[in-house]
C-alpha positions as CSV (number, residue, x, y, z in Angstrom):
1,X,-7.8,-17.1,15.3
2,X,-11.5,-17.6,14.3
3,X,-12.1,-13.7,16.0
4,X,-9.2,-12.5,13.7
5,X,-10.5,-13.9,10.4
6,X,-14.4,-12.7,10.9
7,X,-12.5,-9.3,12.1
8,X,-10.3,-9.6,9.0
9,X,-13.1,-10.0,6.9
10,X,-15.4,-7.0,8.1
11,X,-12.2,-4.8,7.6
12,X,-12.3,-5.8,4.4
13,X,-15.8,-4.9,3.3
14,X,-15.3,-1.8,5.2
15,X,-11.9,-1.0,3.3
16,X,-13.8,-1.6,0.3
17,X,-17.1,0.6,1.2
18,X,-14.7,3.4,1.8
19,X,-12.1,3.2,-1.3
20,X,-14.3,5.0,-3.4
21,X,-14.5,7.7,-1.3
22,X,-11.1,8.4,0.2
23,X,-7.6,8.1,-0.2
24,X,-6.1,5.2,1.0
25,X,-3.9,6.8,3.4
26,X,-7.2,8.7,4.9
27,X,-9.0,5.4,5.5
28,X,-5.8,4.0,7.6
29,X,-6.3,7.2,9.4
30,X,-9.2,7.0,10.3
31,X,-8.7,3.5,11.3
32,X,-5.7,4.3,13.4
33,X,-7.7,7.1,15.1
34,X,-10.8,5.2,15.9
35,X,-8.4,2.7,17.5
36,X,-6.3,4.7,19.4
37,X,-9.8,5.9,20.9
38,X,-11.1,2.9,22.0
39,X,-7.8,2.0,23.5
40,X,-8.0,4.9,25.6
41,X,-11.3,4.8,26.6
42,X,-10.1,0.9,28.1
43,X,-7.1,2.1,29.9
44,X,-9.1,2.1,33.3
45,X,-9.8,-1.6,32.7
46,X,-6.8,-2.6,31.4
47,X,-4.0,-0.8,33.6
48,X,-1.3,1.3,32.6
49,X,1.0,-1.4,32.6
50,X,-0.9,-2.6,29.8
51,X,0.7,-0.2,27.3
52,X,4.8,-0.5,28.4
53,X,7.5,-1.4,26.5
54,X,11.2,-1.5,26.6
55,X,11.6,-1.8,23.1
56,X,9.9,1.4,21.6
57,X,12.3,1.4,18.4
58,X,11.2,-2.1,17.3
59,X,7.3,-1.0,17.7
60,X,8.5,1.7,14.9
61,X,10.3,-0.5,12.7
62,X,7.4,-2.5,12.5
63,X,4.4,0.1,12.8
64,X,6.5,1.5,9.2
65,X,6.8,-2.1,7.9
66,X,2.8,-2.7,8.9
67,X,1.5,0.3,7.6
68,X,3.3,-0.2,3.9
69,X,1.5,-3.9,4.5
70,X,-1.2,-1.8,5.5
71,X,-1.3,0.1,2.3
72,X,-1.1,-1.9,0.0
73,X,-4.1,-4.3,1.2
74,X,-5.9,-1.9,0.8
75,X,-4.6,-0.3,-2.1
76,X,-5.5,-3.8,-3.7
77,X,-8.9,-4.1,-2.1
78,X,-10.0,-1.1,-4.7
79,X,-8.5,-2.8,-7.9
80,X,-9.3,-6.5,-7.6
81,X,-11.8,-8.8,-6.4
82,X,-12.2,-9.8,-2.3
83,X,-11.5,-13.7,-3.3
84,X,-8.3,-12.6,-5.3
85,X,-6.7,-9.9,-2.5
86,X,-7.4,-12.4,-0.1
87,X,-6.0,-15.8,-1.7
88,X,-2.4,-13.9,-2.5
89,X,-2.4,-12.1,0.5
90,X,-2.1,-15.4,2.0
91,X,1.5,-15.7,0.4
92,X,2.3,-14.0,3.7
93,X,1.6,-16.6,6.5
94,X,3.3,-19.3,4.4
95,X,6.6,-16.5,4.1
96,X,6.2,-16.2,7.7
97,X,6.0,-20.3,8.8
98,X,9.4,-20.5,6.8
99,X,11.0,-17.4,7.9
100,X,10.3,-18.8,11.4
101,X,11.5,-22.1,11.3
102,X,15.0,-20.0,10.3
103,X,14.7,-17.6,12.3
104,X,12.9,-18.0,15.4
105,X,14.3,-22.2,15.7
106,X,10.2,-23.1,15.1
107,X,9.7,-26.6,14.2
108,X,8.4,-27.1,10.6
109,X,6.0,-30.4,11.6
110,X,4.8,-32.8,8.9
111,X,0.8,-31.4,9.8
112,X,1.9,-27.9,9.5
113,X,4.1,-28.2,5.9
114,X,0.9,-29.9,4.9
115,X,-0.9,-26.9,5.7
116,X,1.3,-24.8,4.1
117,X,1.1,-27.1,0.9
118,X,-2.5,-27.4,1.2
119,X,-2.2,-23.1,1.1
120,X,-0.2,-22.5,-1.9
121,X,-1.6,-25.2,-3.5
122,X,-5.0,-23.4,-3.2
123,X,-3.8,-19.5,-3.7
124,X,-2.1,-20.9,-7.1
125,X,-5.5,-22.4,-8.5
126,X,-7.5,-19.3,-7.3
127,X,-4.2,-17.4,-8.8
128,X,-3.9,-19.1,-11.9
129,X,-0.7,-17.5,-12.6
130,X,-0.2,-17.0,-16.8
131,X,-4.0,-17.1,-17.0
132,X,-4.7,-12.9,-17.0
133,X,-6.1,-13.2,-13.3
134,X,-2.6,-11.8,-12.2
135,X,-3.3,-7.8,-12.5
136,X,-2.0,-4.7,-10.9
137,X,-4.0,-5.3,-7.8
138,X,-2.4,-8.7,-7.2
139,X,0.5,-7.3,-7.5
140,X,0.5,-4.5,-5.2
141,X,-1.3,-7.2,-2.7
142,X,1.7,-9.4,-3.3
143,X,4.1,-7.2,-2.5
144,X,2.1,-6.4,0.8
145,X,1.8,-9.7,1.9
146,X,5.8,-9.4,1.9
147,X,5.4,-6.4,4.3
148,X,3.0,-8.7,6.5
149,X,5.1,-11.3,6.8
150,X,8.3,-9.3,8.3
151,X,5.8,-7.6,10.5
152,X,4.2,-10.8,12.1
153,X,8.0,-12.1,12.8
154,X,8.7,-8.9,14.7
155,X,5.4,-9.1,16.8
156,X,6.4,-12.8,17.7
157,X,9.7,-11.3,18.9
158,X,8.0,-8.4,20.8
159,X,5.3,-10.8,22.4
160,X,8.7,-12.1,24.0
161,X,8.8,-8.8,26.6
162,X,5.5,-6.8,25.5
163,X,1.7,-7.5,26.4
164,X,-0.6,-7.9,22.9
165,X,-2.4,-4.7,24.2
166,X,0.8,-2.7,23.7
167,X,1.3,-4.2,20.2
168,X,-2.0,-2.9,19.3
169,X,-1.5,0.5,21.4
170,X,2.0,1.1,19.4
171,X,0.4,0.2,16.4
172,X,-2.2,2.9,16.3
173,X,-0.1,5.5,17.8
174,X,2.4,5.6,15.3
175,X,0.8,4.7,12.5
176,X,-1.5,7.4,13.1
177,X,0.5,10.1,12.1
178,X,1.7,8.3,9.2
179,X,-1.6,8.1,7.8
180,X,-2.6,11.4,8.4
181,X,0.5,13.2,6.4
182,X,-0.6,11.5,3.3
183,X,-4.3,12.0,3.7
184,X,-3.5,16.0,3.8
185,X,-2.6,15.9,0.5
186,X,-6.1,14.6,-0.8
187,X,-8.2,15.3,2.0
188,X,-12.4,14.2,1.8
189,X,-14.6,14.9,4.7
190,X,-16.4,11.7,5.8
191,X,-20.2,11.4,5.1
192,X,-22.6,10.3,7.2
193,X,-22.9,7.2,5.6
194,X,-18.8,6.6,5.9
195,X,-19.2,6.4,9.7
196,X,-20.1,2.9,10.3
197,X,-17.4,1.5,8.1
198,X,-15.2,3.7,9.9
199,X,-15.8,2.6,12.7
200,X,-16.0,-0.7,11.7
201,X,-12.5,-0.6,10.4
202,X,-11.0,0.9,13.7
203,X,-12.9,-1.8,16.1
204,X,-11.3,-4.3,13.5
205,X,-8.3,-3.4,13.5
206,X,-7.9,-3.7,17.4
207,X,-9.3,-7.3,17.3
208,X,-7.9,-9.0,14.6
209,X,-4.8,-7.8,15.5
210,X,-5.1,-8.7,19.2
211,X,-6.7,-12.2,18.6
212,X,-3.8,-13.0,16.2
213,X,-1.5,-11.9,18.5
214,X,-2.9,-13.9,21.3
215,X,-2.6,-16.7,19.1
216,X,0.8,-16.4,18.6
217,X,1.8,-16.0,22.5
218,X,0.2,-19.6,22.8
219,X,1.5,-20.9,19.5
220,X,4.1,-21.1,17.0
221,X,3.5,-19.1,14.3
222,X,4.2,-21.8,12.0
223,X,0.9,-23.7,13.3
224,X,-1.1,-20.7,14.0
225,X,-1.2,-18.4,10.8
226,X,-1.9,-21.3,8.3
227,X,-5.7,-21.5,9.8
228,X,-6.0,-17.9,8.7
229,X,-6.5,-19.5,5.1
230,X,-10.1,-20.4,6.0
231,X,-10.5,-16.3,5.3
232,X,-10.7,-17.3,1.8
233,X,-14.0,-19.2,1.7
234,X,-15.1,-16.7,3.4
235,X,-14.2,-14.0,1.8
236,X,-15.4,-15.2,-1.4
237,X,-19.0,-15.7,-0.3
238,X,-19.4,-12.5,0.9
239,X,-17.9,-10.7,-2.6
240,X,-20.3,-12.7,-4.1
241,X,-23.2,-11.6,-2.0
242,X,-22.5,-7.6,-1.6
243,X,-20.7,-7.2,-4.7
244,X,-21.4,-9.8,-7.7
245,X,-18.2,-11.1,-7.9
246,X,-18.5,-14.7,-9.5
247,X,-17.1,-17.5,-7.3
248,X,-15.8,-19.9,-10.2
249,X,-14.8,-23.4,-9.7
250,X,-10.9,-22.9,-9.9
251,X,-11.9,-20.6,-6.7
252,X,-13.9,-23.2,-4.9
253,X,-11.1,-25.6,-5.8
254,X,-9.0,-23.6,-4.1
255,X,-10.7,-23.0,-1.2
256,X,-11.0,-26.6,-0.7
257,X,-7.3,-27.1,-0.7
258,X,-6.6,-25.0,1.7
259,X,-9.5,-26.4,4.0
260,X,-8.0,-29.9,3.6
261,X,-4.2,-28.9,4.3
262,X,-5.6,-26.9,7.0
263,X,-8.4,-29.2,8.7
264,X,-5.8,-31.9,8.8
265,X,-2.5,-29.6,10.4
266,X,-5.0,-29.0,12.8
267,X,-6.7,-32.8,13.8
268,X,-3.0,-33.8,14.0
269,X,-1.5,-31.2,15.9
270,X,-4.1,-31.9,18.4
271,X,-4.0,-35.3,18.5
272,X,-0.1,-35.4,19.3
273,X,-0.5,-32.6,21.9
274,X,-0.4,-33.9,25.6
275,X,-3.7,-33.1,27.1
276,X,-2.5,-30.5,30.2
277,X,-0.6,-28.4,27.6
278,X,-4.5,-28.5,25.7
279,X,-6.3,-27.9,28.9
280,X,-3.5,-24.7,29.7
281,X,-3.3,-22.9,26.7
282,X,-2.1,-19.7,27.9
283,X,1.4,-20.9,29.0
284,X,3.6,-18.9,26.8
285,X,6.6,-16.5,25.7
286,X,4.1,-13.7,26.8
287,X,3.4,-14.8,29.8
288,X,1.3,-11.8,31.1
């Protein structure tokens, strides 16, 4: 999880570099092309049983439900400040620790609804709904983190049957084509300037996505995605630092919210863990 978030927040400076540029649905092409080459350039290493599946139609369903995620992240990335996108995008992991304990039979734990307290508490003072922070670009981030959430639960189901290197290979491959039909319509050639952040957010994409979802092969989702809400400190120190954006003490108040809910999920989920399950992490649903 600590690999997804720094990957997470590189994708979002690079998203960000390249929204004044190109279309939105260009940048995800570009990201879903980059990725699909890397990929294939690793299949020697990896195997071609790294890539099967039995369930091809569920890798669609949620390739189409990711990419509207997708598109609205970054869609929000261009209208509103890195601190804000990233504190109501995190509507989605709390969505996604209830939506599991209904419908994947995950335990809600006392540590992790403290975490998920400790979360919306936080996203609601960064937030501060009623105050005019709320704009178009929360909104359309809002409705992403809806599209997250659904996406997540089907990747916990497919982890069930599929390795996390075919989540990531189905992932590029169909949302590639997806990306590029809308791009047509507003086409920009890249610069030479726009190739690092390309290629930034195509390497990105593969690891956040694969560290997340090694994460939630050894976890429950319920106690894995609430650490992703360290992303916001984060986040909010490096829109300061490349773009100006004023971190104000309703933000830091928030931020230290969400570290407290999460620092303590995580001391006492340890601490009530038996110590081979700590020491063999990698027993799971995957299991490859």
């Amino acid at each position: 999880m600590v690999l997804s978030v720094g990957s997470f927040i590189l994708m979002a400076v690079a998203a960000r570099q390249l929204s004044g540029r190109m279309l939105t649905f260009e940048i995800l092409f570009m990201r879903s092309l980059v990725g699909l080459l890397i990929l294939l350039a690793l299949i020697p290493r990896l195997g071609p049983g790294a890539f099967a599946t039995r369930r091809l139609s569920l890798h669609v369903m949620r390739n189409v439900v990711h990419f509207c995620g997708q598109y609205s992240w970054v869609w929000g990335i261009a209208l509103a400040p890195l601190a804000v996108v990233t504190a109501i995008e995190f509507t989605s992991p709390v969505w996604v620790a209830l939506l599991a304990a209904l419908f994947l039979r995950e335990r809600l734990t006392v540590p992790r609804w403290a975490a998920i307290v400790g979360g919306v508490a936080g996203v609601l003072v960064v937030t501060r709904p009623g105050a005019g922070a709320v704009g178009p670009g929360a909104l359309v981030v809002l409705a992403g983190s809806f599209f997250f959430a659904a996406a997540i639960l089907m990747v916990k189901s497919l982890l069930r049957t599929d390795r996390v290197t075919a989540i990531v290979w189905y992932m590029s491959l169909i949302q590639l084509p997806i990306g590029l039909a809308g791009a047509l319509f507003g086409w920009v050639w890249p610069g030479l300037r726009d190739v690092p952040w390309i290629l930034a957010m195509g390497a990105t994409s593969l690891t956040a996505h694969y560290s997340m979802g090694r994460a939630l092969s050894v976890a429950d989702a319920s106690f894995v995605l609430p650490l992703d809400f360290l992303r916001l400190p984060f986040v909010a120190v490096v829109g300061l630092v490349l773009y100006g954006e004023r971190i104000d003490a309703r933000t830091l108040l928030g931020a230290a919210l969400i570290f407290a809910g999460n620092y303590w999920s995580v001391r006492e989920e340890t601490r009530s863990r038996p110590a081979t399950h700590l020491a063999s992490p990698v027993r799971s649903s995957a299991g490859k």
